[in-house]
C-alpha positions as CSV (number, residue, x, y, z in Angstrom):
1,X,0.0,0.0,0.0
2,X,3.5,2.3,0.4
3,X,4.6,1.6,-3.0
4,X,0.9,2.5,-4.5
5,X,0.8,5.8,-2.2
6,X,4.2,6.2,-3.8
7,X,2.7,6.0,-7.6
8,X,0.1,8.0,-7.1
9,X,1.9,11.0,-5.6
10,X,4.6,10.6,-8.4
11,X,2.0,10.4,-11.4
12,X,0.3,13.9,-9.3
13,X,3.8,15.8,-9.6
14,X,3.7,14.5,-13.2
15,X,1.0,15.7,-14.1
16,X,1.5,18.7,-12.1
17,X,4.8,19.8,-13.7
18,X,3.2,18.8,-17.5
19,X,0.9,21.6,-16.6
20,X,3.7,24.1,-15.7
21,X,5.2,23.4,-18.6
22,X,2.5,23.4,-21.2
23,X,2.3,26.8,-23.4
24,X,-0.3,29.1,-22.1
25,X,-2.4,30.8,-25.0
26,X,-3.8,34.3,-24.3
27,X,-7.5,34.6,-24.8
28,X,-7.8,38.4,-26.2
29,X,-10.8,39.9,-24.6
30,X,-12.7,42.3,-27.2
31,X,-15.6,44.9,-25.4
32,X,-17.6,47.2,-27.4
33,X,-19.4,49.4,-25.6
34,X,-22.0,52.7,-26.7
35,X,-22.5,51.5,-30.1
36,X,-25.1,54.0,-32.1
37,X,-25.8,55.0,-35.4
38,X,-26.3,58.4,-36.4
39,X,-28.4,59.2,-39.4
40,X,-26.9,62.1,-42.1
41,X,-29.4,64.7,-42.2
42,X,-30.1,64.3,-46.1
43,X,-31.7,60.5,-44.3
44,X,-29.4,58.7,-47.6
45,X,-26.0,57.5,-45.2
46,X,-25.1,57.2,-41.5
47,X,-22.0,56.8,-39.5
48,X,-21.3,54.3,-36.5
49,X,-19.7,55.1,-33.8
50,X,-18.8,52.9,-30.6
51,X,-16.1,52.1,-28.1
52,X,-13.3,49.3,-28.4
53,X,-11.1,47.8,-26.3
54,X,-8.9,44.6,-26.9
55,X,-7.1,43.1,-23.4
56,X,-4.6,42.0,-25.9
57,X,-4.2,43.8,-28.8
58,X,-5.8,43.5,-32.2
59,X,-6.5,44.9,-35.7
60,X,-9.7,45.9,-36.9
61,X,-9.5,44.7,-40.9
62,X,-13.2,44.6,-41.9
63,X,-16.6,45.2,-41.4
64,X,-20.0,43.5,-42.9
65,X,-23.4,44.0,-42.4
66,X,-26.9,42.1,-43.3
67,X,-29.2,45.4,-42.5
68,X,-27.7,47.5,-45.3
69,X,-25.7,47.2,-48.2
70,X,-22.2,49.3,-47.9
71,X,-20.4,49.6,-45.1
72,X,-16.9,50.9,-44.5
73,X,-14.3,52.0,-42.2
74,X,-13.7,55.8,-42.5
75,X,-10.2,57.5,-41.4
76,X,-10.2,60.5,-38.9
77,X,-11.5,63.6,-40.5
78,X,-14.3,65.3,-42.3
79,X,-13.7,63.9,-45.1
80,X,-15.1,60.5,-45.6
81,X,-12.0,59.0,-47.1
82,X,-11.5,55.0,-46.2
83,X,-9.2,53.4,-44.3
84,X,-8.3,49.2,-44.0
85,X,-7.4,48.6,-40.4
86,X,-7.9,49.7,-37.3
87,X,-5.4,49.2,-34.5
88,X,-6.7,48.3,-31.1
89,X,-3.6,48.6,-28.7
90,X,-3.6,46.2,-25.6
91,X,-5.5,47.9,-23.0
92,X,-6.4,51.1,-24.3
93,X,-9.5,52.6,-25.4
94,X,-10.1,53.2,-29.3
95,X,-13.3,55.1,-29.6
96,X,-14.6,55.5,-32.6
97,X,-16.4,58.9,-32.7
98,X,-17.4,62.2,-35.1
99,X,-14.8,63.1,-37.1
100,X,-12.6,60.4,-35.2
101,X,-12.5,56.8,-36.7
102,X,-15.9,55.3,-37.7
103,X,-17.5,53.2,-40.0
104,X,-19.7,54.8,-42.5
105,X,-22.7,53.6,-43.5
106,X,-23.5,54.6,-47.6
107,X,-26.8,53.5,-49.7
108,X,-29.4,53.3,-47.1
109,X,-32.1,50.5,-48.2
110,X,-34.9,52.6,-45.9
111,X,-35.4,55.4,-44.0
112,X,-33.7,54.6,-40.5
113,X,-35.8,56.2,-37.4
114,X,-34.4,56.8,-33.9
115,X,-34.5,53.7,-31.6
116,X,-34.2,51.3,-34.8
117,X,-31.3,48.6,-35.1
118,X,-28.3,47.8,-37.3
119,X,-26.0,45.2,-37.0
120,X,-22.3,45.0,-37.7
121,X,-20.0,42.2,-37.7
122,X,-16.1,43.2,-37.1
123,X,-13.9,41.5,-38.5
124,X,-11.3,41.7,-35.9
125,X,-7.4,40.0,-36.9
126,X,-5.3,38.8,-33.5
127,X,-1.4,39.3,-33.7
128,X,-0.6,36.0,-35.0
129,X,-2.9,36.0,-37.9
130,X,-6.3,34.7,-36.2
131,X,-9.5,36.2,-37.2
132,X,-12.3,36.5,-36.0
133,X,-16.1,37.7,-36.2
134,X,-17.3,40.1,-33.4
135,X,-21.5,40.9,-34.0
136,X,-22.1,44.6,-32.9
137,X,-26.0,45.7,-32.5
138,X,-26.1,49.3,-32.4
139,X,-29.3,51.9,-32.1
140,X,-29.5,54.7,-34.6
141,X,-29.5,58.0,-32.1
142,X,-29.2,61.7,-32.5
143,X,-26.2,61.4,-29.3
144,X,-23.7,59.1,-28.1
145,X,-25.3,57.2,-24.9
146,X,-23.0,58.6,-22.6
147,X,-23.7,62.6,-24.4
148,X,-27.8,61.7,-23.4
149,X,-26.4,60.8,-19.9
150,X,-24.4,63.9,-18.9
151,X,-27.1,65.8,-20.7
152,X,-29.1,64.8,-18.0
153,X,-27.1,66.0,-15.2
154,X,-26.0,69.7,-16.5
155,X,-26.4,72.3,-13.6
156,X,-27.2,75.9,-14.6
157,X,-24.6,77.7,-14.9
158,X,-25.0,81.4,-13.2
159,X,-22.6,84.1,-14.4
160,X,-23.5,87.4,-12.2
161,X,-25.0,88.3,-9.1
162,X,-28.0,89.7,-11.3
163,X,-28.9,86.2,-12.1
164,X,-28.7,84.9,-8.6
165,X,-31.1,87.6,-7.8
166,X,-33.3,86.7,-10.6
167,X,-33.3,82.8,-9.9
168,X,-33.2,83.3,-6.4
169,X,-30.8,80.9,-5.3
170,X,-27.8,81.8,-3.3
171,X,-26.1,78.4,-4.1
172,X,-25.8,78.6,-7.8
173,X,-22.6,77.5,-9.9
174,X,-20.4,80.7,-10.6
175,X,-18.3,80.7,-13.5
């Protein structure tokens, strides 16, 4: 019954060390946060705008969609002019915003109204090569999520005594 005991704790430090000793392979972790759509005023092309972030880093190298027919990623700018990849940096942030980044949206097939959905696919490249297919869901919106939000929680700002006196509050914001 020693010698068994004996086994078994050898084949456990085995196994043990095999463990230690077998490659680990990053999972990259890809979030995408405030995704919305914003409708051109003329109602005939949109932008999308969102928030990525990649735990390990990764390229942004395409982007599809079954709700309308052309979609593209758009360098920073006014000018609509087209880029092919977008880095994500380990860690960090990349927002895609107005005149930032974004994906533009050309050839709408119908009129898109507030609250309505499109979805995305990214097509999002690791560092060794690996692709892979990340579905996005965004609402067309006049504002960014977060810009409704803080929109919500502006003060008034006061900028004399004369319009303390007239809102008749003492503890108003000066500026």
């Amino acid at each position: 019954m020693h010698i068994g005991r004996r086994r078994a704790s050898r084949g456990f430090l085995i196994g043990l060390l095999s463990l230690t000793v077998a490659p680990a392979h990053a999972v990259s972790v890809l979030t995408v946060t405030e995704p919305w759509v914003r409708v051109a005023p003329d109602g005939r092309s949109a932008e999308a705008y969102m928030q990525l972030r990649s735990s390990e880093g990764e390229t942004v190298v395409g982007v599809r969609s079954e709700d309308v027919s052309e979609v593209v990623m758009l360098g920073s700018g006014k000018a609509r002019a087209q880029t092919t990849r977008i880095a994500l940096p380990p860690g960090e942030i990349v927002l895609l915003a107005p005149g930032k980044v974004r994906l533009g949206v050309g050839k709408l097939p119908k009129l898109l109204k507030l609250g309505d959905r499109v979805r995305f696919v990214l097509i999002v490249e690791a560092a060794g090569g690996a692709t892979r297919e990340i579905p996005v869901n965004a609402e067309v919106r006049r504002r960014s999520p977060t810009d409704d939000h803080i929109g919500k929680h502006k003060h008034a700002r006061i900028r004399d005594r004369d319009e303390v006196a007239a809102v008749g509050r003492l503890d108003a914001h000066w500026t």
